[in-house]
N, C-alpha and C positions, 0 to 999 in steps of 0.2 A: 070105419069111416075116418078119413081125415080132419084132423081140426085144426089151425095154427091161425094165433090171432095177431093184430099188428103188435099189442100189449110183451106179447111171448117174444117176439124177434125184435122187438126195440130193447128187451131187457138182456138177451142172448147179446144183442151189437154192443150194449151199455158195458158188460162183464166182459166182453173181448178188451173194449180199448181201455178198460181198469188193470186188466191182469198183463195187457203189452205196456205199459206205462204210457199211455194218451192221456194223461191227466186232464190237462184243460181241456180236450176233444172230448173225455168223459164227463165230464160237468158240465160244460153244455149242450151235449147230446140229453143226459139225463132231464137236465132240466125242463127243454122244447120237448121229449118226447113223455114229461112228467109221470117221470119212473118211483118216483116217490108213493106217486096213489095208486101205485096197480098192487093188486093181492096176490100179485107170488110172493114167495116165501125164498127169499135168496140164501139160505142157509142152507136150504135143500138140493140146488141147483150147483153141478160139483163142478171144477176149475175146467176150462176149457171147455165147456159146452159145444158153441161154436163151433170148435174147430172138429173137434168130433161129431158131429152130425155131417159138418160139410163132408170128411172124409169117408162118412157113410154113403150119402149122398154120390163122392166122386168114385166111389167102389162099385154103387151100381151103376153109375153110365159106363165104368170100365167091363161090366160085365156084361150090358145091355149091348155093347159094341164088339164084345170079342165074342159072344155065344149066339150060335142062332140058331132060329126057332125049333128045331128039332132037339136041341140039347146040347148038342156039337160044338166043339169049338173052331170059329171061324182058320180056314185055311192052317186045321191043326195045333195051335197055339195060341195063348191070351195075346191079347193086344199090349204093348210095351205100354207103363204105366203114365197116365193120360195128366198133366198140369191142370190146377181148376179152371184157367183160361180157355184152353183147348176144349173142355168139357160142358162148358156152358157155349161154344160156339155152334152154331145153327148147321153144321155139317160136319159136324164129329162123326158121324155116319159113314163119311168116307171113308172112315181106315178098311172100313172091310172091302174097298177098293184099289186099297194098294196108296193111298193117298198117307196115309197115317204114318205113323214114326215105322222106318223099317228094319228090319232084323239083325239087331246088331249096335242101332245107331243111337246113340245120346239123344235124346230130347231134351237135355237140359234142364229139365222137373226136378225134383226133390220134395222128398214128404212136407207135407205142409207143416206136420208139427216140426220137423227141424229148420223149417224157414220160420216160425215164430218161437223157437227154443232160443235161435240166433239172436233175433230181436229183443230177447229178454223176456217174453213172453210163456207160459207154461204150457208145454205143447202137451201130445196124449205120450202115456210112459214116459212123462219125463222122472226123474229120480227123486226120492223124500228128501226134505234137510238133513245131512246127517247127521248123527249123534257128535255133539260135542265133549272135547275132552280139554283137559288141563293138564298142563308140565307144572310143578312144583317146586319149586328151589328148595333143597335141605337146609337145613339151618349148617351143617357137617360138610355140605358138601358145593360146589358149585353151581349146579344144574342136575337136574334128579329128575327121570319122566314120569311120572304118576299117572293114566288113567283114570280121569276123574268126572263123573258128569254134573254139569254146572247149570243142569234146567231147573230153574224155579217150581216147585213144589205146587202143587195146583191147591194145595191144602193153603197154601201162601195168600192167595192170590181172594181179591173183596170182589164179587161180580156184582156189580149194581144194575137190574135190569129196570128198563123203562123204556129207551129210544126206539123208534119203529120204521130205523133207516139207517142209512150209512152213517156212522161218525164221524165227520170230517176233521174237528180239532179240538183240543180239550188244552184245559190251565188253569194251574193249580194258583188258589191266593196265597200272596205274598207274605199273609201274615197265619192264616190258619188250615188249617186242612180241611180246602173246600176244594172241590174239581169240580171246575164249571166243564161241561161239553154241546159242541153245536153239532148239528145234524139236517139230515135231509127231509127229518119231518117234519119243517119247519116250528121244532124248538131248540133252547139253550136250558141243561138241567144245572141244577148246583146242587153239588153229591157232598155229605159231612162224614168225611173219613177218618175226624178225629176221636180219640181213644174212648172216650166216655157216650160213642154217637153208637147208635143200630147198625151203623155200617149202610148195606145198601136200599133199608126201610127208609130212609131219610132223604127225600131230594125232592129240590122246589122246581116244577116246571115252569118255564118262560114262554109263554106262548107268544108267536108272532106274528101280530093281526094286522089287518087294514082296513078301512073305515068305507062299508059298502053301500048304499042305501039308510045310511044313518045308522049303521050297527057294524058291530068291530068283527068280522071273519077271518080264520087262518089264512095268512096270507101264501098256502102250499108252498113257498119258497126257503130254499136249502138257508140255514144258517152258514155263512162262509167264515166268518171270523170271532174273535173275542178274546178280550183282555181287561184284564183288571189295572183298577188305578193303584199306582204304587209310593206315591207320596203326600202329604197334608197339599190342601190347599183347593179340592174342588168341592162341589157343592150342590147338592142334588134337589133338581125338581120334581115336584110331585104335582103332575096335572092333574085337573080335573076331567078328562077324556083322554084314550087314546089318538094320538097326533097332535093334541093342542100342545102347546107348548107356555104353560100358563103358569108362574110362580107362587103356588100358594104356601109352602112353607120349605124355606131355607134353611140348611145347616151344615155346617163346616164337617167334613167328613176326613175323615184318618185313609191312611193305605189301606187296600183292603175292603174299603165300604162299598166300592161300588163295580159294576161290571157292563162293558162295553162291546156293544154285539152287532155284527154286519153280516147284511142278506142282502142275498138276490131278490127280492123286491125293491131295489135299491135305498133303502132305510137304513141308518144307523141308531141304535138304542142305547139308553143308559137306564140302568137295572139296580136297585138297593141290593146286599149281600140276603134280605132275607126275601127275594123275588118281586118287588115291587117294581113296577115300569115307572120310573122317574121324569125320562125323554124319548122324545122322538125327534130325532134328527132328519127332515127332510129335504133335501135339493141336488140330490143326483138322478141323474137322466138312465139308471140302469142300475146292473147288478153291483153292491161293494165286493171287492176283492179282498179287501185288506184293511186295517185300523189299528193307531196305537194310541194311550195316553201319555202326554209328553209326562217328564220325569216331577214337575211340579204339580202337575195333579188338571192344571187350570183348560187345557187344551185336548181337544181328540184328536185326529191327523185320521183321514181314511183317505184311500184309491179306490177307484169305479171305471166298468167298461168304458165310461162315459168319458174316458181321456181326459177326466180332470182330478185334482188331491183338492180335496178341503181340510180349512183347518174349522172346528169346530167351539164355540165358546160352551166348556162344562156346564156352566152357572147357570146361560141365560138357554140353552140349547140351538144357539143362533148360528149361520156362518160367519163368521170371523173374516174370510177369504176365500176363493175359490180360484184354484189357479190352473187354466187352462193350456201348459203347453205343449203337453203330450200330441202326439198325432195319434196313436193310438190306443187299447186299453191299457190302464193303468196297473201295474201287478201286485206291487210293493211297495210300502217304504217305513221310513225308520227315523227318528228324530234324532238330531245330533245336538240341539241344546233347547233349552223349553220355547225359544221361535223358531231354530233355523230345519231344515229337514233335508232330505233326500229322499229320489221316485226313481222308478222303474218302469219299463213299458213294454208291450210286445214292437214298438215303435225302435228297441236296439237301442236307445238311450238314456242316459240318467241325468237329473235333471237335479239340484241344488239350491232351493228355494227359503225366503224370509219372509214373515209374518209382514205387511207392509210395503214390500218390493212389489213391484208390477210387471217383472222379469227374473228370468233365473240370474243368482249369484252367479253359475257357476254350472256348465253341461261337459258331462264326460260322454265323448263318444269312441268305441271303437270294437264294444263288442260286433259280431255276425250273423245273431241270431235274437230274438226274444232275449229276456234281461229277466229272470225266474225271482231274483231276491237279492236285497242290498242290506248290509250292514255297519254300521261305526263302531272301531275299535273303543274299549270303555272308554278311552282320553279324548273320543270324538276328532283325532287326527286322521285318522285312517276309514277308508269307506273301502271293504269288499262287495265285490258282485260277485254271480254267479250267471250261465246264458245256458241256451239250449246251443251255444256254440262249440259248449266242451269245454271251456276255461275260465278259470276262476280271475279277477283282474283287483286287484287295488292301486286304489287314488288315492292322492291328497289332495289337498283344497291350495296349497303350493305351485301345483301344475298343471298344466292340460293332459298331458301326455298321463299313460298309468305308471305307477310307479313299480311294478311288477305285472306279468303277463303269464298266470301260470298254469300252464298243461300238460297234466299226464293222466285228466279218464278220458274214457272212450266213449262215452254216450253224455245223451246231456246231465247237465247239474243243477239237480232242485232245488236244494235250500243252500245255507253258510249259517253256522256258530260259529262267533270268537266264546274262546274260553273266558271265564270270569279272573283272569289272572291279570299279575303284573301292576303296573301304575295307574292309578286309580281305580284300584279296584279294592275289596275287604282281604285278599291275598296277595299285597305285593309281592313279595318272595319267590313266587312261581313265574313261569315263563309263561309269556303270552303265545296261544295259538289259535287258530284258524281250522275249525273243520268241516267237510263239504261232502254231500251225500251225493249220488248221482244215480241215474238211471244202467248203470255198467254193473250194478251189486255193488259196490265197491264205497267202503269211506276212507277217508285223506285227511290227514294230520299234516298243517304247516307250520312252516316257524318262518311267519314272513319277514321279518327281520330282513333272513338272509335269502328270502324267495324262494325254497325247498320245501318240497314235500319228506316227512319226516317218518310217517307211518302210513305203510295202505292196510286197512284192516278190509278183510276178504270172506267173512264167515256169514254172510247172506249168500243169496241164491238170487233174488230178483233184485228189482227196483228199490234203492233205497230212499225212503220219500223224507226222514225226518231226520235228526240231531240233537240234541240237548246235553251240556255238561250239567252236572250236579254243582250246586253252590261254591261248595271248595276247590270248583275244577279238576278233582283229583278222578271223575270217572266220566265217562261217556257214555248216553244214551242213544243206543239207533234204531229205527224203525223201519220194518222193511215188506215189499207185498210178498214175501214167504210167510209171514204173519209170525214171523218170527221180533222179540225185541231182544238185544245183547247188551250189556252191560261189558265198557271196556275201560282199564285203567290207565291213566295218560301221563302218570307220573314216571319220570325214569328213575330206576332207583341207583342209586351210587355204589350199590354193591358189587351189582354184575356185569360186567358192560358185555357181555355176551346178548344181555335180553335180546327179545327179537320179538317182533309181532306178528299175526297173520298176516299174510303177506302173497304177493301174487306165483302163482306156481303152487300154492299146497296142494295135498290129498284130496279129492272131490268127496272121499269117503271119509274123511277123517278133517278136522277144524283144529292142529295142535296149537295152542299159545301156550307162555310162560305164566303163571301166576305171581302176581307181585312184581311182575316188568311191565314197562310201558306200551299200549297198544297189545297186553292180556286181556282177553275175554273171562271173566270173571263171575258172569252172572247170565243167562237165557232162559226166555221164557215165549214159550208156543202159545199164538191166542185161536181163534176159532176163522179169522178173515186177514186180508192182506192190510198192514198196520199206515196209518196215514200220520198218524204225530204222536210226538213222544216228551212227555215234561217230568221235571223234578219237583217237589215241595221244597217251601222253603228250606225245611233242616235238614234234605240231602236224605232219609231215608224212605223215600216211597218216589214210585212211577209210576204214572200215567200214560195210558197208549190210547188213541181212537182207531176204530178200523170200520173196515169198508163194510163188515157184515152186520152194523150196528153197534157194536162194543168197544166199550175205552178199554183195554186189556191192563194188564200189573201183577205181582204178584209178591209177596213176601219171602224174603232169601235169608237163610240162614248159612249153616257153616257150609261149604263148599261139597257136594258129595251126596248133599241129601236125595234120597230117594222120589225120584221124580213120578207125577200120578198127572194121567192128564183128562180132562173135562171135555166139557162144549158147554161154550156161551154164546147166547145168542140175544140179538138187540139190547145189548148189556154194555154196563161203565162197569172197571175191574181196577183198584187201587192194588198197587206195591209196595211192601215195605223190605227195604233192603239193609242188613247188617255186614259190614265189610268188617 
């Protein structure tokens, strides 16, 4: 007997448009079809599902139409392979009329897995990651190729289980080795991965509730964002009820104290470092997208469906402002001094806004498509975006017009890192750049100075959703849904001017970089789900991954070479510690 329930083909569609990169399409499809509460077991359910059943499915109308009832095949031969269009149509019957594609003749079809292999999507037989290797520079010699594999040691790697959903984002405090992670079970954990801790025994659950009949219930909605405060100066409330917003004891709090959480129940929260609900931030009309603490500690800054940015007062948990000029949802945004900010919008523009103004300072338009993520260069001069237009744009606050326009991926562009380099930063010495992940596999090294792209590193397979330099700027973190995370180094050395990075055109079978040149893969680590973000700890020796099968993934990397072992984790947070 047949069974197929609506729960099964809402979580089949949910898994397609995860694994084609439909990001936003998949969060809120998940959310409306509230794929969070159903008991399948997504760990079980293997890539492509979908698209492999449909092609089961389109095999037997192909055979239901070319064979008849005696056994025979219609007029001698199979019917030419049927498009899923054709196949769902109420007179596919025809072919055995002579109506159907004729002998010989194109129908223009192609397997379905290579129309979503093309899309970036994992079609059925597509090919594993392959094995990564490393070129070596002799100390004796120029350039020397060593085959070397650079996958993180699963022995490495901290698996913290708990979450009972997708991991959407995770970050690490500024001061200690905590990994906070949000998720789709509508909580935020805070994992203590520092040396004297149990490792993954240790994490405080954040539950996210809402006040229902006079009692606080899970509010089932995805945690979307969180950050921690990163300077002196805010100062946490401690209500007495969830939602009240009531001041009963105040205290100045350091970097680090506190943590800052946005849900789709449109709430914003502020959270002590040892799990206490502080705040409850309420007055958007819909899901938060996005939130940061300004750099003084005193302000929150979030975006919501609800096409408006609030600033938030830390202290009192009050709005400060609400500034409505978006037309549409709000995506992103980024503080450029502890009042002034910057948004984004699926509305295609960016908007420039003060603490006080009753209007934008200052609106850049010119992207084409949706506006994914906006960032300020450390000196706060410069503002990158990113669009599902394909290109990357920066402004200044100087002109209307972009001060650069630049394009060379081919799919769209998810997020933007500037590096932690240059003026005004703890590295002046270093060159400032710009890296951007996209939905093509593909990450991009700028030197917007001069407007060039400087490095394509090419060693994903799918959609790459995340970025992160390491504090000193000297590596790069990327995250990508091959569930693969790499480790690449962004330093050019002065020795060889030969280096070279991955680059467009390698081996499908083979990943070569140079180690110890800029845009070298250095460091990889396979986790169990396709990776959604990726961060560093303060002192540059661990990383943090979130993934889509519930796991923050990482792992510990030693000398270059080490014998690689691999695992399965599932609804798990996974710390990295990495020795370069």
């Amino acid at each position: 007997k047949m069974s197929i329930s609506s729960d099964e083909v809402n979580f089949l569609v949910y898994r397609y448009l995860q694994e084609s990169g439909f990001s936003h399409s998949a969060f809120t499809f998940g959310i409306e079809s509230h794929i969070s509460q159903s008991n399948i077991n997504g760990a079980l359910v293997p890539p492509a599902a979908l698209i492999s059943i449909i092609q089961k499915g389109l095999q037997y109308v192909e055979a239901e139409v070319s064979i008849n009832e005696d056994g025979t095949l219609f007029d001698g031969r199979p019917i030419e392979s049927l498009s899923l269009i054709d196949a769902v149509m109420p007179d596919v019957g025809s072919a055995k009329n002579g109506e159907g594609a004729a002998n010989g003749e194109e129908n223009g079809s192609h397997a379905l897995a290579s129309k979503l292999a093309h899309r970036g999507g994992p079609g059925e037989g597509r090919s594993q990651i392959p094995t990564l290797h490393v070129l070596c520079p002799d100390h004796h010699s120029d350039m020397m190729e060593v085959d070397r594999d650079v996958e993180i040691p699963q022995s490495k790697a901290m698996v913290l289980r708990g979450h009972e959903s997708e991991v959407f984002i995770c970050a690490w405090n500024p001061v200690n080795d905590l990994l906070a992670s949000g998720s789709g079970d509508s909580t935020a954990r805070i994992w203590n991965l520092s040396e004297n801790s149990t490792g993954g025994s240790t994490q405080l659950v954040l539950r996210h509730c809402i006040r229902e009949g006079g009692q606080d219930v899970p509010s089932n909605k995805d945690v979307t964002s969180l950050d921690w405060n990163v300077s002196l100066g805010a100062r946490a409330q401690h209500p007495s009820a969830v939602g009240a917003i009531k001041e009963s004891k105040s205290v100045l709090q350091s970097e680090g104290t506190l943590l800052a959480t946005g849900s789709y129940d449109g709430f914003a929260r502020i959270w002590t470092k040892d799990g206490n609900l502080a705040s409850t931030l309420g007055q958007h009309k819909g899901p938060i997208f996005a939130l940061k603490w300004n750099k003084k500690g005193n302000f929150i800054l979030s975006a919501g469906v609800d096409k408006t940015t609030i600033i938030w007062d830390a202290h009192t948990g009050e709005a400060k402002q609400q500034f409505p000029f978006h037309s549409a949802p709000a995506l992103d945004v980024d503080w450029q001094s502890n009042n002034t900010f910057a948004s984004c919008s699926t509305d295609m523009c960016i908007h420039v806004c003060k603490l006080g103004q009753d209007r934008p300072v200052k609106t850049f338009q010119g992207h084409t498509n949706e506006v994914n993520a906006i960032k300020w260069d450390p000196t706060g001069s410069l503002l990158a975006s990113c669009s599902d237009d394909m290109t990357l744009k920066i402004w200044s606050m100087k002109q209307d017009a972009c001060v650069h326009d630049l394009q060379a991926h081919s799919k769209e562009i998810y997020t933007i890192k500037w590096s932690p380099t240059g003026p005004g930063t703890n590295n002046p010495g270093a060159s400032l750049m710009l890296a951007s992940a996209s939905f093509d596999s593909t990450v991009r090294l700028w030197d917007v100075e001069r407007g060039v792209c400087i490095h394509t590193l090419t060693c994903h397979q799918e959609p790459v959703y995340s970025v992160a330099f390491s504090p000193d700027g000297r590596h790069l973190a990327s995250g990508s849904f091959d569930k693969c995370v790499h480790i690449w180094n962004t330093q050019v050395s002065p020795r060889s001017p030969r280096a070279r990075a991955c680059t467009a055109g390698f081996d499908t079978q083979r990943c070569v970089c140079v180690s110890g040149q800029t845009g070298a893969l250095v460091h990889s680590y396979r986790g169990t789900g396709g990776i959604f973000e990726v961060c560093w700890n303060a002192t540059g020796d661990k990383v943090g991954a979130s993934a889509s099968d519930g796991s923050v993934s990482g792992g510990a990397a030693g000398p270059l070479g080490a014998e690689p072992r691999r695992g399965v984790t599932q609804n798990c947070v996974s710390g990295c510690r990495f020795a370069f």
